[in-house]
N, CA and C of each residue as an Amber inpcrd file, in Angstrom:
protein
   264
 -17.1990000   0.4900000  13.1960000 -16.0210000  -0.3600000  13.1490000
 -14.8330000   0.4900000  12.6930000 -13.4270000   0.1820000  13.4860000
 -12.4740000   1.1740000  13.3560000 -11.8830000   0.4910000  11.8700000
 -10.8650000   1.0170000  11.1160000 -10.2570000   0.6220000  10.2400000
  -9.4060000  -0.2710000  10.4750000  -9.0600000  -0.8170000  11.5240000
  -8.1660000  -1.6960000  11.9780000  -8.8740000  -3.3610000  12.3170000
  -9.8760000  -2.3700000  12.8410000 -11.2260000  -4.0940000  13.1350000
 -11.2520000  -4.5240000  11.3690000 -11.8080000  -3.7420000  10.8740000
 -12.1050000  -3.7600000   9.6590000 -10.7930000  -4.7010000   8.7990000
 -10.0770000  -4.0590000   8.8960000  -8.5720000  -5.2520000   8.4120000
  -8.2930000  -6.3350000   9.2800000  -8.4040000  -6.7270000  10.3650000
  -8.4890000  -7.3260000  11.1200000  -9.5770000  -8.6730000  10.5330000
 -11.1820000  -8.6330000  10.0870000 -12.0480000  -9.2760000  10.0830000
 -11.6420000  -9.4110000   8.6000000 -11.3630000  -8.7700000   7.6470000
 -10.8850000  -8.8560000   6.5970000  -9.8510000 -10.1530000   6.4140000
  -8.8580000 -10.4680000   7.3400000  -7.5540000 -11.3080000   7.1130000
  -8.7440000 -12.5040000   8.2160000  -8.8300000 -12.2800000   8.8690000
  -9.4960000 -13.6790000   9.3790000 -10.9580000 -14.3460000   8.2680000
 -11.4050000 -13.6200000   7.6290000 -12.5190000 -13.7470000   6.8840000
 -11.8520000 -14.4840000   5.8470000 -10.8820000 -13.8120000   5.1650000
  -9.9700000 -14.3600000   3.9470000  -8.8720000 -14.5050000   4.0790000
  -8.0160000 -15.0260000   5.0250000  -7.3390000 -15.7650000   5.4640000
  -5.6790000 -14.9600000   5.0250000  -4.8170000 -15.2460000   5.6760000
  -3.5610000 -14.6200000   5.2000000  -3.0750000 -14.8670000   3.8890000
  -3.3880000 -16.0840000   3.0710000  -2.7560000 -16.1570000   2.4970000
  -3.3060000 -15.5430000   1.5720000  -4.7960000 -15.3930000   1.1680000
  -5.1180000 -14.5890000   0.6210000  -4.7220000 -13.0020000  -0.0720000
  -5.0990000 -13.0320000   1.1470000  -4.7350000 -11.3910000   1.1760000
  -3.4160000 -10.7880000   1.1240000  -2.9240000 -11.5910000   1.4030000
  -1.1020000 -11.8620000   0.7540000  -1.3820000 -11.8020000  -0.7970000
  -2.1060000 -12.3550000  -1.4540000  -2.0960000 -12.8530000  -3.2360000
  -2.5460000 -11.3940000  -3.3690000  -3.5550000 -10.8550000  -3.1520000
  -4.4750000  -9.7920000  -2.6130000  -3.7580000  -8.3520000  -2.9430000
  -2.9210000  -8.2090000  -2.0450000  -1.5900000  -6.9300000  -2.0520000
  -0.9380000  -6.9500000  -3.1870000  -0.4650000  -8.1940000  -3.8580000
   0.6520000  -8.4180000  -5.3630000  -0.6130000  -7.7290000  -6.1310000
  -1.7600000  -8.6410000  -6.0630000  -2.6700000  -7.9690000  -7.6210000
  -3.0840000  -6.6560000  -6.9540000  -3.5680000  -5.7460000  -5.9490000
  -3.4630000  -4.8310000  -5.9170000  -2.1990000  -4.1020000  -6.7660000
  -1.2350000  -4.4760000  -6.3130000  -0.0220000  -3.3360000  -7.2180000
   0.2540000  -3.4120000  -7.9490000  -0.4320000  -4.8460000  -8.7380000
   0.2110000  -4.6160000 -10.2730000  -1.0610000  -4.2880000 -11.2200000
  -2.2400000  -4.0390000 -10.3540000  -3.5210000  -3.0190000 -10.8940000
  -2.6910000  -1.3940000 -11.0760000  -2.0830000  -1.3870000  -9.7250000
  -1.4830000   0.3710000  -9.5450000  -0.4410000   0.4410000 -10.6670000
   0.2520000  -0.9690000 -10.9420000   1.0940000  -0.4190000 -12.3450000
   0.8560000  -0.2910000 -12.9850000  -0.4230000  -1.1990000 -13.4550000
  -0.8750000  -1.0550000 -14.6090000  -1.2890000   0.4570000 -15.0980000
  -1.6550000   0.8680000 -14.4560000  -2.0570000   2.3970000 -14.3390000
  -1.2850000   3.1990000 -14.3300000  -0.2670000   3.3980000 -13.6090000
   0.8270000   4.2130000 -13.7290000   1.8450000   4.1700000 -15.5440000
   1.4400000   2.8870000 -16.1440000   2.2550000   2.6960000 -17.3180000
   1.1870000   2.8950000 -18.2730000   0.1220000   3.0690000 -18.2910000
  -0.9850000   3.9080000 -18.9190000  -0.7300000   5.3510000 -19.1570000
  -0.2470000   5.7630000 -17.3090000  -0.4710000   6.7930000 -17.4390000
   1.0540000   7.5570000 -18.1310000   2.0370000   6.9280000 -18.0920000
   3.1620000   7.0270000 -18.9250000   3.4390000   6.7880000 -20.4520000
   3.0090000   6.2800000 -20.5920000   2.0030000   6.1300000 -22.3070000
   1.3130000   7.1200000 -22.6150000   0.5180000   8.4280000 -21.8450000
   0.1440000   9.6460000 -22.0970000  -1.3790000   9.1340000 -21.4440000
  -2.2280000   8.1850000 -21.5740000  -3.8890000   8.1500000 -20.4550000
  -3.9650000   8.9710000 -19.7500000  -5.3080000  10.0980000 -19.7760000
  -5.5360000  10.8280000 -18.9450000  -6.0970000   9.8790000 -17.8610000
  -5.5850000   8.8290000 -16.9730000  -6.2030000   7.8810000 -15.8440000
  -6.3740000   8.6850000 -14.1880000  -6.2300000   9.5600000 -14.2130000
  -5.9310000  10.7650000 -12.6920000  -6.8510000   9.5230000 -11.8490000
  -8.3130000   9.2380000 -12.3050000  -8.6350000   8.2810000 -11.3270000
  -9.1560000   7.1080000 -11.1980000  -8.3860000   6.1720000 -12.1580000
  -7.5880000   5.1250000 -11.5350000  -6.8960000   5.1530000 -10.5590000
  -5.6470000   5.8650000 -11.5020000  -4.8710000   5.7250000 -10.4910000
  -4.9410000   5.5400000  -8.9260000  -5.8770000   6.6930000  -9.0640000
  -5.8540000   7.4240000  -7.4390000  -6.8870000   6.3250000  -6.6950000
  -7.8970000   5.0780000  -7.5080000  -8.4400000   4.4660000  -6.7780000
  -7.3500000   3.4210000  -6.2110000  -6.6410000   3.1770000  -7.2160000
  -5.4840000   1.6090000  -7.0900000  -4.5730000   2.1250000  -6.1790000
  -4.1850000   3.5200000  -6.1570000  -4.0980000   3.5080000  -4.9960000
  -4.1920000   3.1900000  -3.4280000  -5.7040000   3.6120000  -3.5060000
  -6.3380000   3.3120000  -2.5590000  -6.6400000   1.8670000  -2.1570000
  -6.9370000   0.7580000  -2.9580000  -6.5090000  -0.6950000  -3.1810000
  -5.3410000  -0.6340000  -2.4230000  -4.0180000  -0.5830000  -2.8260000
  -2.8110000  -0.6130000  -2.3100000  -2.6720000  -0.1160000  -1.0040000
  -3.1980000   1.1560000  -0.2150000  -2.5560000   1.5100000   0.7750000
  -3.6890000   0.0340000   1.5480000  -4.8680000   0.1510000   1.2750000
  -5.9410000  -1.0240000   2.1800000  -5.0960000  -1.9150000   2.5570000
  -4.7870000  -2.3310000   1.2800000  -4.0860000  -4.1480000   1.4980000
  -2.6880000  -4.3170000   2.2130000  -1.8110000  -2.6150000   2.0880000
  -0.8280000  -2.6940000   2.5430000  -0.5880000  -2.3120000   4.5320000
  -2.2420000  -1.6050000   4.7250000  -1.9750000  -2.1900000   6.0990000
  -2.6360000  -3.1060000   7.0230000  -3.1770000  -4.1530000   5.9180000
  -3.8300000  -5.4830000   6.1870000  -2.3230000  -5.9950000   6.3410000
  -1.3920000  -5.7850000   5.4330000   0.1880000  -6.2520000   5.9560000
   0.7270000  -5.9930000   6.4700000   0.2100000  -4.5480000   7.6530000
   1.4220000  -4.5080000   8.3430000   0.8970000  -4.7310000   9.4890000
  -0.5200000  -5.4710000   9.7560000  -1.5010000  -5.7090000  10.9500000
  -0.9150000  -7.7590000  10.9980000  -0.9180000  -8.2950000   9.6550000
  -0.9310000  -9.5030000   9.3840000   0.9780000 -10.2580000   9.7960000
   1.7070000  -8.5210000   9.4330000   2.9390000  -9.0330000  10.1770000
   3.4930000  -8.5280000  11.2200000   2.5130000  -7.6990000  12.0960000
   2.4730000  -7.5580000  13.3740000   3.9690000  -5.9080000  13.1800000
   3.4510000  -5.3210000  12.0810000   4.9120000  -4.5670000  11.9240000
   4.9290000  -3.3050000  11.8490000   3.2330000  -2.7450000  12.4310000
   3.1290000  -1.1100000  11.9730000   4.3700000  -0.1900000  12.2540000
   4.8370000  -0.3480000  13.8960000   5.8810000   0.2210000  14.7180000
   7.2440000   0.3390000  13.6690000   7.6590000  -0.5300000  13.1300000
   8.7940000  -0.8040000  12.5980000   8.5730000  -0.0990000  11.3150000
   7.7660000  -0.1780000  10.2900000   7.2450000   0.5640000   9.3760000
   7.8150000   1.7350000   9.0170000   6.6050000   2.0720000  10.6020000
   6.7050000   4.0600000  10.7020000   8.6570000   4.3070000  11.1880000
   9.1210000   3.0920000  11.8420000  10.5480000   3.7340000  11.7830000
  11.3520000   4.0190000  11.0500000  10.9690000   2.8080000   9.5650000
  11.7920000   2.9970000   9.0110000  11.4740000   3.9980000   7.4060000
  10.1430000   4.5550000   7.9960000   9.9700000   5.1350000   7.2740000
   9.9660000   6.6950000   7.0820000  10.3820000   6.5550000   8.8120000
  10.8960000   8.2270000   9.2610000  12.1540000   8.0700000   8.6840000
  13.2180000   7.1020000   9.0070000  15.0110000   7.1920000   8.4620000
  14.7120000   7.4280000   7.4690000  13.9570000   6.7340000   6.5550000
  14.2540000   7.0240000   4.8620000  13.5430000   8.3900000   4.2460000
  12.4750000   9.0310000   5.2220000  12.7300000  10.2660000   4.6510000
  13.2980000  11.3640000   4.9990000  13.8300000  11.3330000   6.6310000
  15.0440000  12.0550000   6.9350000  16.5730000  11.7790000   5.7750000
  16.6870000  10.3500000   5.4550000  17.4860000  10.3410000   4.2250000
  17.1200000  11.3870000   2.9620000  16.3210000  11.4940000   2.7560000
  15.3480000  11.6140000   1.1280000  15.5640000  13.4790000   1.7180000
  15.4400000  13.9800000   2.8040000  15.5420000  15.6050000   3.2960000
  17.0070000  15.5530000   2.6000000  18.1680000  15.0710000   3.4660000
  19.0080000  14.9300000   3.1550000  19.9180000  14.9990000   1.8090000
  19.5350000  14.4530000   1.1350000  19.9790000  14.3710000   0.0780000
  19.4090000  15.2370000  -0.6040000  18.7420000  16.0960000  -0.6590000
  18.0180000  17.0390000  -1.2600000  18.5130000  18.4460000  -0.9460000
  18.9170000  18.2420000  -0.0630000  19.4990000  19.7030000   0.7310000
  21.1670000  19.6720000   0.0690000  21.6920000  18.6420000  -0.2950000
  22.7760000  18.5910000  -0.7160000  22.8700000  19.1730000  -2.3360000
């Protein structure tokens, strides 16, 4: 099963709205961790799992709002921005 079936059977299994609730507590697991790890926690992997939580759920959202295409566009502008401003 591709990763896409897989998110796919995922949102029909547990429904959108779910997995909508799903993505919020994913990232505020990843904050939680990140403000651990700013507090001084050696957490390297946490983090790096809640991560992994987060990117899952986040392209169960971009399958659930039909928006991968748009995504990746606007996620090329903003780091052609982010070159940009760096070079300055």
């Amino acid at each position: 099963m591709t990763n896409t079936e897989l998110y796919r059977l995922a949102l029909s299994t547990y429904g959108a709205e779910a997995q909508t609730l799903m993505v919020m507590e994913e990232m505020s697991e990843l904050q939680k961790e990140l403000c651990k790890h700013a507090r001084g926690k050696d957490n390297q992997l946490s983090i790096a799992e809640e991560i992994a939580d987060v990117l899952i759920m986040l392209d169960q959202m971009m399958i659930l709002h039909d928006c991968e295409s748009i995504v990746a566009q606007y996620k090329q502008e903003k780091l052609e921005r982010l070159e940009e401003r760096l070079k300055q």
